[in-house]
C-alpha positions as protocol buffer text, in pm:
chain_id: "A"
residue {
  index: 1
  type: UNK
  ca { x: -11608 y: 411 z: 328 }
}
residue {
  index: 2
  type: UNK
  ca { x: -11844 y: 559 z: 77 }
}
residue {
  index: 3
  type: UNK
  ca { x: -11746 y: 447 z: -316 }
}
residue {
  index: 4
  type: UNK
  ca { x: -11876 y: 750 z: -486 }
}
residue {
  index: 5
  type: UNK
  ca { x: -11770 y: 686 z: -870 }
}
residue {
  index: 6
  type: UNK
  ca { x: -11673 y: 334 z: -1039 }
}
residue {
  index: 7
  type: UNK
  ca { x: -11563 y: 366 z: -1391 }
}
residue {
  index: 8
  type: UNK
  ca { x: -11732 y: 119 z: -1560 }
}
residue {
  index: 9
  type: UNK
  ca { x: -11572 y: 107 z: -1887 }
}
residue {
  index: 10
  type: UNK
  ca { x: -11269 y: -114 z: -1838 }
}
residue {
  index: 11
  type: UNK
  ca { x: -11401 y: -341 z: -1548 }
}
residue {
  index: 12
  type: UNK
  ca { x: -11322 y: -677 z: -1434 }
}
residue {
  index: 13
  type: UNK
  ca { x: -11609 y: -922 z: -1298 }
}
residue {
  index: 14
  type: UNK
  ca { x: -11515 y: -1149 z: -1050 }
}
residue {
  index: 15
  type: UNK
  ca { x: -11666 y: -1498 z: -924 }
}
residue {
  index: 16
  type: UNK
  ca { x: -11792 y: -1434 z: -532 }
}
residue {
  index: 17
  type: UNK
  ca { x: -11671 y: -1792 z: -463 }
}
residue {
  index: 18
  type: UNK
  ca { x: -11303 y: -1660 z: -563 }
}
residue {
  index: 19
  type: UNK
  ca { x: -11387 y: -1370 z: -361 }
}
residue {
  index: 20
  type: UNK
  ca { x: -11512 y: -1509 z: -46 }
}
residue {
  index: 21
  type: UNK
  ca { x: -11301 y: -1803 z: -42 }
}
residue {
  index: 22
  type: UNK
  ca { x: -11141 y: -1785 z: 310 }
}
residue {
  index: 23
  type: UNK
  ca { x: -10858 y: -1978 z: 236 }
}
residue {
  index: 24
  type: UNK
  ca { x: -10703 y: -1726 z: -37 }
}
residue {
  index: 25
  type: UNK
  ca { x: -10534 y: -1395 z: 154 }
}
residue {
  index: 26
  type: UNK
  ca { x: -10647 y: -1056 z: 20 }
}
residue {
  index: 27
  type: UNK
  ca { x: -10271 y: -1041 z: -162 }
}
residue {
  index: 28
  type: UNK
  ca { x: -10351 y: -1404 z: -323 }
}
residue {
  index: 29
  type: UNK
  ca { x: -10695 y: -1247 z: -460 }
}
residue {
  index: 30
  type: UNK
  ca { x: -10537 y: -958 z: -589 }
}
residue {
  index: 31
  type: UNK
  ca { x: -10312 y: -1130 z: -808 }
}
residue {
  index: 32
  type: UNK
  ca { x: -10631 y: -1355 z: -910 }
}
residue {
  index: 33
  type: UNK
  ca { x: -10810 y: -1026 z: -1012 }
}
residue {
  index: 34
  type: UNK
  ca { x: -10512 y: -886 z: -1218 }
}
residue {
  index: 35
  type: UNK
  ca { x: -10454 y: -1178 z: -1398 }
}
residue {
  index: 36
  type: UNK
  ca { x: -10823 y: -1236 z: -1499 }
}
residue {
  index: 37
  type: UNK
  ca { x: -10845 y: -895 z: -1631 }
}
residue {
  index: 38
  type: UNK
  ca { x: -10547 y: -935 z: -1883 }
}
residue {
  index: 39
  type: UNK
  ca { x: -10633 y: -987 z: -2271 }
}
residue {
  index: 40
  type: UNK
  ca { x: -10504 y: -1263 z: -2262 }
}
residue {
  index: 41
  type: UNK
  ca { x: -10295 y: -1534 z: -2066 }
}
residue {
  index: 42
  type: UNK
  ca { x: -10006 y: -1516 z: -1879 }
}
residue {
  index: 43
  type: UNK
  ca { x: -9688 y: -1720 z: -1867 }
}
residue {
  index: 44
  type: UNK
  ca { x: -9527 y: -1765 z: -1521 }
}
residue {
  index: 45
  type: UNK
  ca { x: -9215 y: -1554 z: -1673 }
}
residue {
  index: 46
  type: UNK
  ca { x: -9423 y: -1249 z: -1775 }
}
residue {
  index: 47
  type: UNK
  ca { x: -9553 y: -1235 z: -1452 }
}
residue {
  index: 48
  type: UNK
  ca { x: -9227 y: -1244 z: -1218 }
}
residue {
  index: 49
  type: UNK
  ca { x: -9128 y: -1005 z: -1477 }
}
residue {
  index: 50
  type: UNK
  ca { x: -9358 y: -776 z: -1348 }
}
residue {
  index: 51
  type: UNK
  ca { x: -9245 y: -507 z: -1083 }
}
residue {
  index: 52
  type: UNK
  ca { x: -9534 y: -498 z: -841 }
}
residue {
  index: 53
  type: UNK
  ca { x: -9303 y: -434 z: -572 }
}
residue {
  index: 54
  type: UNK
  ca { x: -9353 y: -829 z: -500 }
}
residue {
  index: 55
  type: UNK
  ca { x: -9096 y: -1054 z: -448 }
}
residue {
  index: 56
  type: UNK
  ca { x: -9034 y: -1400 z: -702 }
}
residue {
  index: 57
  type: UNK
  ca { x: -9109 y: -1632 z: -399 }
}
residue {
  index: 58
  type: UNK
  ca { x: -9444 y: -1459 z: -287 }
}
residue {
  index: 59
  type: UNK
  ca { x: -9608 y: -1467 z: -645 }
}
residue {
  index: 60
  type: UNK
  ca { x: -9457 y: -1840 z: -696 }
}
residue {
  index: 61
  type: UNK
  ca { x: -9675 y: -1865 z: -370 }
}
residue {
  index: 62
  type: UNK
  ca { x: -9973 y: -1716 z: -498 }
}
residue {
  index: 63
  type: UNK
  ca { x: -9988 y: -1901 z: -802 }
}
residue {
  index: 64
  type: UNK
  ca { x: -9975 y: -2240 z: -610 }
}
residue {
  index: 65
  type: UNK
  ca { x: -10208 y: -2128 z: -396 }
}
residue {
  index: 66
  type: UNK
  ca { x: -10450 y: -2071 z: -676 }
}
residue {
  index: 67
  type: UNK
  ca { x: -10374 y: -2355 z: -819 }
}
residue {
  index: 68
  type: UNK
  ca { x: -10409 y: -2571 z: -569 }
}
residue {
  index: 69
  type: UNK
  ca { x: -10759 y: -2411 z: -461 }
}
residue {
  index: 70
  type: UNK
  ca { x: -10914 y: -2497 z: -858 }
}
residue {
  index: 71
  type: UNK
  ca { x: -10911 y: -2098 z: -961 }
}
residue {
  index: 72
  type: UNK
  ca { x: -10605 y: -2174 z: -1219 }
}
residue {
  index: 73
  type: UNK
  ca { x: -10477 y: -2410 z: -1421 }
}
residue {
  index: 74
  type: UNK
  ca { x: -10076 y: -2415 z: -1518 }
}
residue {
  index: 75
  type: UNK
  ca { x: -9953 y: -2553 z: -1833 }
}
């Protein structure tokens, strides 16, 4: 697949290590991408509060996942 057109004026820029880390799942990467492109951080609540069609125990998931891997840091 061909990407023809990127708009380029609300991007988000993305470590390749995060990326290319084999041990985070495409869905687990996603969720690393959204929440580095928000203004500003998250709380866990205003994320399960989210409907992304995404259940409470796979984003609990995700977010230990990146935690556990160095990418995030709870507090």
């Amino acid at each position: 697949m061909t990407i023809v057109k990127i708009d380029r004026s609300n991007i988000v820029v993305l470590s390749n290590r995060v990326v290319n880390d084999d041990n985070l799942s495409w869905e687990v990467v996603g969720l690393f991408a959204y929440l580095a492109g928000q203004d500003r951080p998250m709380t866990l609540e205003e994320l399960l509060a989210l409907e992304r069609g995404k259940d409470e125990s796979m984003v609990r998931r995700a977010i230990s996942e990146l935690e556990r891997a160095g990418y995030i840091a709870l507090e």
